[in-house]
One Martini backbone bead per residue (centre of mass of N, CA, C, O) as a GRO file, in nm:
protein
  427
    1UNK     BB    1  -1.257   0.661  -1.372
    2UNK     BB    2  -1.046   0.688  -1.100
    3UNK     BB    3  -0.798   0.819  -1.303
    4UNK     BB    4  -0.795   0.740  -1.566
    5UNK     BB    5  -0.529   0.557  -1.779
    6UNK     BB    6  -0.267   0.430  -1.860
    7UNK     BB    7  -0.242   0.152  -1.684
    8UNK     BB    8  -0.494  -0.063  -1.738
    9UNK     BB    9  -0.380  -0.117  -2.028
   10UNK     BB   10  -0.135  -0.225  -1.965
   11UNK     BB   11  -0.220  -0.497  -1.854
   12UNK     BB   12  -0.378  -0.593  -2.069
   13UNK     BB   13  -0.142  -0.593  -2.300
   14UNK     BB   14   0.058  -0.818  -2.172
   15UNK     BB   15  -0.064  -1.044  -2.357
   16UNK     BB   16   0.047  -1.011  -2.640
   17UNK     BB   17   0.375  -1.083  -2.522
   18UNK     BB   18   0.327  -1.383  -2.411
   19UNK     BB   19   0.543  -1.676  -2.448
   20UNK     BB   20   0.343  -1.846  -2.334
   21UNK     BB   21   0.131  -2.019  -2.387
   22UNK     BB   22  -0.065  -1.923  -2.164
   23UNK     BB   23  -0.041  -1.649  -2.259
   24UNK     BB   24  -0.170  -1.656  -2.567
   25UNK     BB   25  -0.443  -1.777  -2.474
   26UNK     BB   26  -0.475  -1.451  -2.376
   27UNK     BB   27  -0.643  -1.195  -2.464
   28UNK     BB   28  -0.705  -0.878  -2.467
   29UNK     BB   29  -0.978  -0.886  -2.487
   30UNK     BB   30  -1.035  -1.075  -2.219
   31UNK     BB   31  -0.918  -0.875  -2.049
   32UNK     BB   32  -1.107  -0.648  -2.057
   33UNK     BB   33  -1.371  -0.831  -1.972
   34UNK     BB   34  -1.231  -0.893  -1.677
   35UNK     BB   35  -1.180  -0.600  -1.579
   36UNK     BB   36  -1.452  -0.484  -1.625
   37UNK     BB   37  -1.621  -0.694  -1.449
   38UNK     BB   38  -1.451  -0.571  -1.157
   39UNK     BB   39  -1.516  -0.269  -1.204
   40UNK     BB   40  -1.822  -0.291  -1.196
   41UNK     BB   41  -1.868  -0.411  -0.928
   42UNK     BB   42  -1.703  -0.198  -0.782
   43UNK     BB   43  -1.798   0.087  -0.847
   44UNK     BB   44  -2.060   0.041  -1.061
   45UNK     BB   45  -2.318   0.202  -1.257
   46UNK     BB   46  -2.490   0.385  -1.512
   47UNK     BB   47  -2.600   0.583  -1.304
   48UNK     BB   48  -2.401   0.647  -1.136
   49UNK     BB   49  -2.355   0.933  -0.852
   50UNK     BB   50  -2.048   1.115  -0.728
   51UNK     BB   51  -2.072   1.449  -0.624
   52UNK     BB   52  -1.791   1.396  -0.390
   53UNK     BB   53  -1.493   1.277  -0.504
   54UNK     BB   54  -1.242   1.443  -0.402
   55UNK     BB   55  -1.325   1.722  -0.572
   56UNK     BB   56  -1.509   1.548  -0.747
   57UNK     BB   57  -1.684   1.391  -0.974
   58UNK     BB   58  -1.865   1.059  -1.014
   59UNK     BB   59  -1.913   0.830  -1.288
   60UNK     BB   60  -2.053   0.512  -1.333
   61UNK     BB   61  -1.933   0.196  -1.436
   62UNK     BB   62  -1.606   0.337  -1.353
   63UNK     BB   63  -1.595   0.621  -1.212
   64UNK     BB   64  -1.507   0.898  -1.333
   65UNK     BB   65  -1.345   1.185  -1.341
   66UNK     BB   66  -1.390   1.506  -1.390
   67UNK     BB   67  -1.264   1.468  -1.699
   68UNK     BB   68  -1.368   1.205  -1.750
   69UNK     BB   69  -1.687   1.250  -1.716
   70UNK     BB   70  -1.714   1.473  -1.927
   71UNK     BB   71  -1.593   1.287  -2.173
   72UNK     BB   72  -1.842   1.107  -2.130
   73UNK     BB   73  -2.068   1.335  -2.205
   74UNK     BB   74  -2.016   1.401  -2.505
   75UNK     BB   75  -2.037   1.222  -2.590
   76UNK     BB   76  -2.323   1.127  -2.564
   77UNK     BB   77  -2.432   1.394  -2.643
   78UNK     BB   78  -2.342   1.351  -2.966
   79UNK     BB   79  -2.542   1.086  -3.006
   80UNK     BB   80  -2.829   1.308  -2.896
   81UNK     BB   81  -2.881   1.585  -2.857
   82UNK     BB   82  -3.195   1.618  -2.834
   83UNK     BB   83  -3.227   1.415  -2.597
   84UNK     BB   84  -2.987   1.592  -2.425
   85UNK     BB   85  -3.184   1.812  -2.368
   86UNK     BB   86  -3.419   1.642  -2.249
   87UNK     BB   87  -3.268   1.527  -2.005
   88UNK     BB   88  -3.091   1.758  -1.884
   89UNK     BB   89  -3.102   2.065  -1.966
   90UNK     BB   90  -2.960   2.365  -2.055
   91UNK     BB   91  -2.749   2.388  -1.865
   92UNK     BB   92  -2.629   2.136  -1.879
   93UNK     BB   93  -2.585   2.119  -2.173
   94UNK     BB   94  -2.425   2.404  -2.170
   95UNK     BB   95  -2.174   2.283  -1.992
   96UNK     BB   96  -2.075   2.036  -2.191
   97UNK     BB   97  -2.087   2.220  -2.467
   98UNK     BB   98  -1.836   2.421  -2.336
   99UNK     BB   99  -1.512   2.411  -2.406
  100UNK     BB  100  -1.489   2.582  -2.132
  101UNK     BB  101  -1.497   2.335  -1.922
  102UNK     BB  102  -1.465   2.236  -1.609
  103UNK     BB  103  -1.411   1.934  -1.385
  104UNK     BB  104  -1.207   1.921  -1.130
  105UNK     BB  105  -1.437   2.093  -0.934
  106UNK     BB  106  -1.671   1.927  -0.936
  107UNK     BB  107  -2.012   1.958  -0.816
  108UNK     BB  108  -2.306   1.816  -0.707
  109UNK     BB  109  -2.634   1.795  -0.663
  110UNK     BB  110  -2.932   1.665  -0.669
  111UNK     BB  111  -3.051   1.736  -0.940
  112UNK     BB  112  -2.794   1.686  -1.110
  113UNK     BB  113  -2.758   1.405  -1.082
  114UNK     BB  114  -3.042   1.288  -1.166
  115UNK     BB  115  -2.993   1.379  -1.439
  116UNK     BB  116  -2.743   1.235  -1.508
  117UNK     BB  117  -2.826   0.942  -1.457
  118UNK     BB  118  -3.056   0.953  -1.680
  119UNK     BB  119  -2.838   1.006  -1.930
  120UNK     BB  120  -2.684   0.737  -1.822
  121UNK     BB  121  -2.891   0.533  -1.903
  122UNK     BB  122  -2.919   0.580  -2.199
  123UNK     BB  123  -2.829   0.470  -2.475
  124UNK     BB  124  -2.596   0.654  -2.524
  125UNK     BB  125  -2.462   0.633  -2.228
  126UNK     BB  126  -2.407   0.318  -2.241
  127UNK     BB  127  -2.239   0.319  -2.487
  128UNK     BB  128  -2.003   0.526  -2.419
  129UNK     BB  129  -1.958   0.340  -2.138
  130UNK     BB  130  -1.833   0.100  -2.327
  131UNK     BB  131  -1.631   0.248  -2.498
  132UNK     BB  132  -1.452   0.373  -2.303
  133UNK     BB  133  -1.369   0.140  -2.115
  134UNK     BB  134  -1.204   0.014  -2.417
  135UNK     BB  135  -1.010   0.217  -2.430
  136UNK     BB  136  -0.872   0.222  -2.179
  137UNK     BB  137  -0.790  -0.037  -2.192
  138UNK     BB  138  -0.576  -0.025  -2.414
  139UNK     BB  139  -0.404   0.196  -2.303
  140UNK     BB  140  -0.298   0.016  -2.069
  141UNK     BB  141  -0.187  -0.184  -2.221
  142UNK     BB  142   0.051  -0.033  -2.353
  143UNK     BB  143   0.141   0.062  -2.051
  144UNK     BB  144   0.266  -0.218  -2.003
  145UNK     BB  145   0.420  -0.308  -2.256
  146UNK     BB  146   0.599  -0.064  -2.135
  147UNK     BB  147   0.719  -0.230  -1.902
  148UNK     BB  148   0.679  -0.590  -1.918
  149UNK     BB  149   0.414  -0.734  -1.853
  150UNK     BB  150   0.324  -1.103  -1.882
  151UNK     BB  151   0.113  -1.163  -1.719
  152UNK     BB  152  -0.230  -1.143  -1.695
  153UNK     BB  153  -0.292  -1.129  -1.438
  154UNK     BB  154  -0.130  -0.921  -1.328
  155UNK     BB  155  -0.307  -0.724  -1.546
  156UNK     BB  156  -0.478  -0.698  -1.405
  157UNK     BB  157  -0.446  -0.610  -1.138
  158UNK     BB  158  -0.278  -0.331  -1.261
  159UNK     BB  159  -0.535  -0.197  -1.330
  160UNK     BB  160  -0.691  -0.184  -1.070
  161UNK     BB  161  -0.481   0.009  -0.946
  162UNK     BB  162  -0.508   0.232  -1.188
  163UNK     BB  163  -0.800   0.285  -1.124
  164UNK     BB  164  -0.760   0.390  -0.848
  165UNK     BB  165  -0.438   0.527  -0.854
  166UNK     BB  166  -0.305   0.541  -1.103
  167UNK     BB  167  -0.060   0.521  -1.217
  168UNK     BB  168   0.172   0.591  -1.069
  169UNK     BB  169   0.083   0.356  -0.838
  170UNK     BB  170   0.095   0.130  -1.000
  171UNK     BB  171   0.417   0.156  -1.110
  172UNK     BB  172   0.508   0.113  -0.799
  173UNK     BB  173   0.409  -0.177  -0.782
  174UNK     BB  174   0.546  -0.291  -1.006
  175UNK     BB  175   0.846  -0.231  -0.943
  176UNK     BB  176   0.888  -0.368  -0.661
  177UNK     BB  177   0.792  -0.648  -0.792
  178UNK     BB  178   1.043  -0.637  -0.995
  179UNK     BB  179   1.269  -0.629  -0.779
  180UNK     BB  180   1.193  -0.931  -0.693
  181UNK     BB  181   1.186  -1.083  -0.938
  182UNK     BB  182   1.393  -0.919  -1.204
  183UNK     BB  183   1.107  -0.890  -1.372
  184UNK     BB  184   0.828  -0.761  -1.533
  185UNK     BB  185   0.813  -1.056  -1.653
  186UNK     BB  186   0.840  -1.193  -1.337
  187UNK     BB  187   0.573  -1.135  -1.225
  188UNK     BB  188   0.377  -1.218  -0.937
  189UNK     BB  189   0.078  -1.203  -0.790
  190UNK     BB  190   0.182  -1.214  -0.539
  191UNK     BB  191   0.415  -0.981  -0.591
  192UNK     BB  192   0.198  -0.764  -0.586
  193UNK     BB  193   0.031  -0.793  -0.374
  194UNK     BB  194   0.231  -0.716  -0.184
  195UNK     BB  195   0.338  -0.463  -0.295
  196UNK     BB  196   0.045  -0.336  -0.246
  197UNK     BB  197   0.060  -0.370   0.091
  198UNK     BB  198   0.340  -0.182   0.103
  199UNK     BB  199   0.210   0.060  -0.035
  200UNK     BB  200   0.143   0.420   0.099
  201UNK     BB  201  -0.186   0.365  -0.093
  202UNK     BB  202  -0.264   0.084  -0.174
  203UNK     BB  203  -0.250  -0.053   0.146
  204UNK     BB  204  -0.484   0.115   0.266
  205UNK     BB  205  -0.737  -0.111   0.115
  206UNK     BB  206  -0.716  -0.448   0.141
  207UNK     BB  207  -0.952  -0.535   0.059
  208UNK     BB  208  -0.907  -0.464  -0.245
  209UNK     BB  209  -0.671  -0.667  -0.275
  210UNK     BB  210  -0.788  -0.896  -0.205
  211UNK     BB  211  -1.051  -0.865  -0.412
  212UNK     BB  212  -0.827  -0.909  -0.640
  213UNK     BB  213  -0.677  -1.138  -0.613
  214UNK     BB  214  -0.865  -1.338  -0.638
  215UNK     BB  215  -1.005  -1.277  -0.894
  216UNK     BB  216  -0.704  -1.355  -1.034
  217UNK     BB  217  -0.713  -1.584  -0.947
  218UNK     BB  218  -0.997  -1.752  -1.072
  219UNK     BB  219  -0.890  -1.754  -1.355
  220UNK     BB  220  -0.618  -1.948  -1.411
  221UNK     BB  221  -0.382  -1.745  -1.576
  222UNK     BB  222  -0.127  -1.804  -1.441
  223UNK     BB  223   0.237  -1.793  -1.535
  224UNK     BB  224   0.384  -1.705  -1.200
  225UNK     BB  225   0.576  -1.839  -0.957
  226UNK     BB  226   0.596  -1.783  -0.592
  227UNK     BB  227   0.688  -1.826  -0.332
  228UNK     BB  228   0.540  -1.779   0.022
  229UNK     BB  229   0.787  -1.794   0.164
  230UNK     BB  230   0.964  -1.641   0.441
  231UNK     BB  231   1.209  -1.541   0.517
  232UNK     BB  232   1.470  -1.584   0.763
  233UNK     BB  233   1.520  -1.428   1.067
  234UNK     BB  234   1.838  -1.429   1.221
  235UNK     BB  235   2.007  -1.307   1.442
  236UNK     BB  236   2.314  -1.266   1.594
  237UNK     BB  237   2.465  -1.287   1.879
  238UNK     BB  238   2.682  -1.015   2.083
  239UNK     BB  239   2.540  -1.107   2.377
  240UNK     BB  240   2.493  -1.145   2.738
  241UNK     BB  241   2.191  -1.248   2.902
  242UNK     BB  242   2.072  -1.262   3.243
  243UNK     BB  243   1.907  -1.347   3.485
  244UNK     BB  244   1.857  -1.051   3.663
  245UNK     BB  245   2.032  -0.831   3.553
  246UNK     BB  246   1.741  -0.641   3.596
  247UNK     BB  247   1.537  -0.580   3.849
  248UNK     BB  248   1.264  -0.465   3.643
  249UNK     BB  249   1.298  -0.756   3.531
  250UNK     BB  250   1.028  -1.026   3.563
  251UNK     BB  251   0.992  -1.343   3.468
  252UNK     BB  252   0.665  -1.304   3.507
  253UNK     BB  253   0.695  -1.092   3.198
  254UNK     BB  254   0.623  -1.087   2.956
  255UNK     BB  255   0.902  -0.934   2.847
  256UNK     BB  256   1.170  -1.117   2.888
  257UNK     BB  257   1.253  -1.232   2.647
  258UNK     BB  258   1.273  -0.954   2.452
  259UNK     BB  259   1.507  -0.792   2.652
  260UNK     BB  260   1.713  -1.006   2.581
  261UNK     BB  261   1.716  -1.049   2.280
  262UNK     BB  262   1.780  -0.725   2.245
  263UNK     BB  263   2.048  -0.757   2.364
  264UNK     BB  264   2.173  -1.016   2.241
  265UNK     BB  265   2.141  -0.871   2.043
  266UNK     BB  266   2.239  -0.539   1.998
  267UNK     BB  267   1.951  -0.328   2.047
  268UNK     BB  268   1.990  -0.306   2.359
  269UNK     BB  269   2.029  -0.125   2.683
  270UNK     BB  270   2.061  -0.028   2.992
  271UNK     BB  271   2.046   0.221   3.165
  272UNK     BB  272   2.151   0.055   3.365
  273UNK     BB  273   2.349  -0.260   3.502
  274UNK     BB  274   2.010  -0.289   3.665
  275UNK     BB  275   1.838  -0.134   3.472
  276UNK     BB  276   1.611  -0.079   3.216
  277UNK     BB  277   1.316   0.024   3.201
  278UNK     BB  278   1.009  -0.053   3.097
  279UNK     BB  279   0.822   0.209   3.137
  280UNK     BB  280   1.026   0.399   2.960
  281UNK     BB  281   1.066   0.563   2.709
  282UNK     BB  282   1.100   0.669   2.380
  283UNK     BB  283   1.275   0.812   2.191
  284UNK     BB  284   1.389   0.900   1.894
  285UNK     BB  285   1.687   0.815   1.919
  286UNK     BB  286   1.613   0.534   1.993
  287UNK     BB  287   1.483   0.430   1.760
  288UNK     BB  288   1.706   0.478   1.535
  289UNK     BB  289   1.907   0.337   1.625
  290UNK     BB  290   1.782   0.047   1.611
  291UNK     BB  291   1.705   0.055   1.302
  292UNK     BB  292   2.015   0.060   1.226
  293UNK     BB  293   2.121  -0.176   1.338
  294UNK     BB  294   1.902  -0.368   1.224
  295UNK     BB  295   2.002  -0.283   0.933
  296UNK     BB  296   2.275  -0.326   0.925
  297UNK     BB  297   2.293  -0.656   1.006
  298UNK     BB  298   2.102  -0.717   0.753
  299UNK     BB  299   2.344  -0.639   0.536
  300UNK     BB  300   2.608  -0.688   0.707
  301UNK     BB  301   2.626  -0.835   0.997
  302UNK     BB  302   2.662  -0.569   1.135
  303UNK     BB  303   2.714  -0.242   1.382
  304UNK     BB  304   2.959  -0.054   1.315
  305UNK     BB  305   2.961   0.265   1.475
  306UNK     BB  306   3.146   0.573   1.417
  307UNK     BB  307   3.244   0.800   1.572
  308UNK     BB  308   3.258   1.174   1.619
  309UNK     BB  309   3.451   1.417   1.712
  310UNK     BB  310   3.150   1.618   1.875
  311UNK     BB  311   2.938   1.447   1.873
  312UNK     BB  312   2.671   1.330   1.894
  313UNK     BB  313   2.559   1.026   1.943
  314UNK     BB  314   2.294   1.008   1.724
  315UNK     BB  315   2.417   1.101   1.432
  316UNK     BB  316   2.546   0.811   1.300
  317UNK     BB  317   2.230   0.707   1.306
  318UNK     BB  318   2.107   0.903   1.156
  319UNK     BB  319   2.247   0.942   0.897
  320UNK     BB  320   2.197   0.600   0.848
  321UNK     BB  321   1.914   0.643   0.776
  322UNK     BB  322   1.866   0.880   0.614
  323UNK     BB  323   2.068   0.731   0.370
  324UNK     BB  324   1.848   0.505   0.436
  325UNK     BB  325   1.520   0.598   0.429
  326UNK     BB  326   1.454   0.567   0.727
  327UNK     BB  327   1.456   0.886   0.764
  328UNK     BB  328   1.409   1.188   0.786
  329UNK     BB  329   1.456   1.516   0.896
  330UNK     BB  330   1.232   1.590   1.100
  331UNK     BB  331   1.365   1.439   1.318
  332UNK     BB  332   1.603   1.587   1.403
  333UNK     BB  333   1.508   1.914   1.430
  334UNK     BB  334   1.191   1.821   1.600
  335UNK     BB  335   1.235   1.518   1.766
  336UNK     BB  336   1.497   1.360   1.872
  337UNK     BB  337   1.398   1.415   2.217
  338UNK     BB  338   1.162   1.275   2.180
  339UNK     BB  339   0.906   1.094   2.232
  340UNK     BB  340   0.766   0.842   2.074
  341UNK     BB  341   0.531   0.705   1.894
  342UNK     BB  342   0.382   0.463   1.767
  343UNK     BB  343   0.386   0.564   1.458
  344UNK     BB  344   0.670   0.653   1.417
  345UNK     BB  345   0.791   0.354   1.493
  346UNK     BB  346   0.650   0.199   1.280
  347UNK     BB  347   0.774   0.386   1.037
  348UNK     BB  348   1.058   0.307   1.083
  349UNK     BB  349   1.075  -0.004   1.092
  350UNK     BB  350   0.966  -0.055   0.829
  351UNK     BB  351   1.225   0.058   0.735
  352UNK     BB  352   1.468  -0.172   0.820
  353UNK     BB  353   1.323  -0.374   0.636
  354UNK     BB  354   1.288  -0.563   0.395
  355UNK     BB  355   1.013  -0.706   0.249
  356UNK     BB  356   1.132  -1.027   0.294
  357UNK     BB  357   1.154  -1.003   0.606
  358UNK     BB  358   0.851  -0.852   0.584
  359UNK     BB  359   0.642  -1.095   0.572
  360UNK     BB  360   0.340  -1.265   0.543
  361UNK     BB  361   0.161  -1.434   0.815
  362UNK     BB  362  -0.096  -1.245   0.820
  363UNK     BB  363  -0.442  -1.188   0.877
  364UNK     BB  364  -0.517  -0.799   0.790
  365UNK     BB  365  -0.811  -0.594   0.704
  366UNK     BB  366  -0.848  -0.490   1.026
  367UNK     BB  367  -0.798  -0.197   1.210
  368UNK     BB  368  -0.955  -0.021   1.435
  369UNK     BB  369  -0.762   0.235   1.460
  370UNK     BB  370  -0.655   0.192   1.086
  371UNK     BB  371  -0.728   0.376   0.847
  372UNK     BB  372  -0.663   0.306   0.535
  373UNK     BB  373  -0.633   0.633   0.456
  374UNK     BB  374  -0.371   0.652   0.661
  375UNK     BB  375  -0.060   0.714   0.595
  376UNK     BB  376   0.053   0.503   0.805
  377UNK     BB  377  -0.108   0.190   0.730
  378UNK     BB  378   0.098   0.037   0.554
  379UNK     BB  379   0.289   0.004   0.769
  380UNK     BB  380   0.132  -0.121   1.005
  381UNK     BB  381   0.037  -0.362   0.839
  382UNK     BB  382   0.286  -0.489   0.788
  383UNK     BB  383   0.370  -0.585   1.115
  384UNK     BB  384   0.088  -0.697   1.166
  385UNK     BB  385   0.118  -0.943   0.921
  386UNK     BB  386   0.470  -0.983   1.045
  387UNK     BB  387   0.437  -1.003   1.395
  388UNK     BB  388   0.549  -0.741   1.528
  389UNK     BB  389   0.230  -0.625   1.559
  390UNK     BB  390  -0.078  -0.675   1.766
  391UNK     BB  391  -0.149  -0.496   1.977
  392UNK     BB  392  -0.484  -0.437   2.161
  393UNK     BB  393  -0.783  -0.469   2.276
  394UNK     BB  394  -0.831  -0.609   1.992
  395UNK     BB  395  -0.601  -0.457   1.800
  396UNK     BB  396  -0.515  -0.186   1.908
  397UNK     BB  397  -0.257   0.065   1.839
  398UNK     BB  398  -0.233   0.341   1.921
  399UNK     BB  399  -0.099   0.579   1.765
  400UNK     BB  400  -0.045   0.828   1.962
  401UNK     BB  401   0.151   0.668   2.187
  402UNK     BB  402   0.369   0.590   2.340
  403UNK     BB  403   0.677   0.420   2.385
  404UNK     BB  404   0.778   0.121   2.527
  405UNK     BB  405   1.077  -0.025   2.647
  406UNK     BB  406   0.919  -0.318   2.611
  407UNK     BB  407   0.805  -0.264   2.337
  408UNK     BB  408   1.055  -0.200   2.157
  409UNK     BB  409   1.171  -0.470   2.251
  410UNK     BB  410   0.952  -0.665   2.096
  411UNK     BB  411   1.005  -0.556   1.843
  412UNK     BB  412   1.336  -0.595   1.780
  413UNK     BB  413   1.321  -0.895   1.808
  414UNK     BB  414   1.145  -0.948   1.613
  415UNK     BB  415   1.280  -0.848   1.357
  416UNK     BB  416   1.557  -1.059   1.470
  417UNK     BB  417   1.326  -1.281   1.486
  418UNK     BB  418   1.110  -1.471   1.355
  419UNK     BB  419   1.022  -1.650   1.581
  420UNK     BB  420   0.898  -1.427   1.763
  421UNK     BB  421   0.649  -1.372   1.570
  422UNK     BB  422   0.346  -1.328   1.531
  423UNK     BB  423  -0.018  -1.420   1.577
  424UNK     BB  424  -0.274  -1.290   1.365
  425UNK     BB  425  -0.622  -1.202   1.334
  426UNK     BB  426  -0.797  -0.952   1.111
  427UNK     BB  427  -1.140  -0.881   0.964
   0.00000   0.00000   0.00000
């Protein structure tokens, strides 16, 4: 399994702990044979060979990896030394049984895979990932037991966080939806599921999780419900927009509502007393600003940033912005005057409200040019589900173009007022 440890028998583990008749009534057992099941489909078959998975060699039905995969093919060749020598032949079976070799960053060629397949499809083979699956899935499921999750459901899922991106990965995503539910035996298959696409490495895949999603849904096990609807986001206004009070927003201009609303709320202001720039760029410092208000209104109900004497104008917003984690240090240091473009953009909003105000409400699957590999995937895919977001030219994001003043006026008002946020499908 790829970095397979402890977190997918935690996963499993949760039932063993279950309070509710209908958590009792599914075994650690069930539960193995069901994550088993989902894994084999997804991962591979028992001849699979990864060749160079991410710098190192992936074998197997549920693709071992680096060093899991080396002692997977030694217990197997334990179970039948003299069979694993003429499969194998001298080479590999002599760096198997070598106990200083390491696998962290083996590649093999095709001469050595079509070994290894023949190797792990032989009855030793078939049986050794059979026992090692079950024993993986054991250790995760304890490892679940001692976070807390009791939902069987919640269980499968967290264990196939756990088989993709590792223990790390998986509690982090579990604990992000624990601190929704209230406690991580509270956490509901919603609540894993959105904050697995909420999060900056599990969200790359979007794909993976709504097929585990689907898959712990058709289960039946589920514990816990959490209701669908996102919160309502609605900030008060704070100023007075009249139409035409800028000469460059004409009322006939996609853009007409969200610059009114952008000024309404306030968190933007034209260049001068009649004119927007609707075409101009926007800074960094403009954009963290935007973010601050966003940000500041909606935890306290308004904006009030005190400059400090001597102070450059944009430090007292980039301060709170960095000291509420939107924004790192070298916002600052590298490119505070810099126009912004639209990844950093996407990047900097996403964290401007909690998850519960930027709830989906879009099916996105799949954005024509955010690979779900880029680090930025997660945020893009976050705004572009909660309809802050649509893109352009059937939904492309252009991640590198700078973005103006009318677009960022647009994503503002989204973020400020929930009517405001839009509807896409993109599978």
């Amino acid at each position: 399994m790829k970095r397979f440890t402890a977190a997918l028998l935690t996963c499993l583990m949760l039932v063993g702990v279950m309070p509710t008749a209908m958590a009792a009534q599914v075994s650690d057992e069930q539960i193995i044979e069901k994550v088993l099941a989902f894994l084999y489909v997804h991962e591979g078959n028992y001849g699979s060979i990864n060749k160079n998975d991410n710098g190192a060699l992936s074998v197997g039905k549920i693709q071992w990896h680096a060093g899991n995969a080396l002692n997977l093919c030694r217990d197997a060749l334990k179970r039948n030394p003299e069979s694993a020598l003429e499969i194998l032949g001298e080479d590999l079976y002599n760096e198997i049984t070598d106990s200083t070799t390491n696998w962290s960053h083996r590649i093999v060629n095709d001469e050595e895979a079509a070994l290894l397949s023949a190797f792990l499809t032989s009855p030793e083979g078939k049986a050794a990932q059979d026992d090692q699956g079950r024993a993986y899935m054991t250790n995760y499921i304890n490892s679940g037991k001692k976070l807390g999750i009791t939902d069987p459901a919640v269980m499968v899922y967290f264990c196939d966080l756990h088989n993709q991106g590792g223990l790390g990965m998986a509690r982090r995503v579990a604990t992000a939806a624990a601190e929704k539910a209230g406690s991580f035996g509270a956490i509901s298959l919603d609540l894993i599921y959105q904050a697995g696409l909420d999060d900056s490495v599990a969200g790359r895949y979007p794909t993976r999780r709504k097929a585990t999603y689907d898959y712990c849904k058709s289960l039946g096990w589920e514990v816990n419900t959490t209701p669908s609807t996102p919160s309502k986001v609605k900030f008060p206004k704070v100023a007075t927009y009249k139409q035409g009070q800028f000469y460059d927003v004409a009322t006939s201009k996609w853009y007409v509502q969200n610059v009114a609303s952008a000024v309404e709320f306030g968190l933007m202001k034209g260049q001068a007393s009649n004119a927007f720039a609707p075409e101009g760029n926007v800074t960094v410092a403009e954009a963290i600003t935007m973010a601050a208000r966003i940000h500041s209104i909606y935890t306290t109900g308004s904006a009030n940033f005190k400059q400090s004497s001597g102070a450059r104008w944009y430090e007292v917003y980039f301060n709170y912005a960095y000291n509420n984690k939107i924004v790192t240090a070298e916002y600052y240091w590298y490119m505070i005057n810099e126009p912004i473009t639209r990844v950093q953009f996407a990047e900097i909003f996403a964290k401007a409200l909690p998850a519960e105000a930027l709830a989906a409400k879009n099916t996105v699957n799949k954005i024509p040019d955010v690979p779900s590999s880029a680090s930025y995937a997660g945020a893009v895919y976050k705004l572009y589900r909660a309809g802050v977001l649509t893109g352009s030219d059937g939904g492309y994001f252009y991640p590198n173009t700078p973005i103006n003043r009318a677009q960022a006026a647009a994503i503002a008002s989204r973020m400020a007022d929930g009517d405001l946020r839009m509807s896409i499908t993109l599978k």
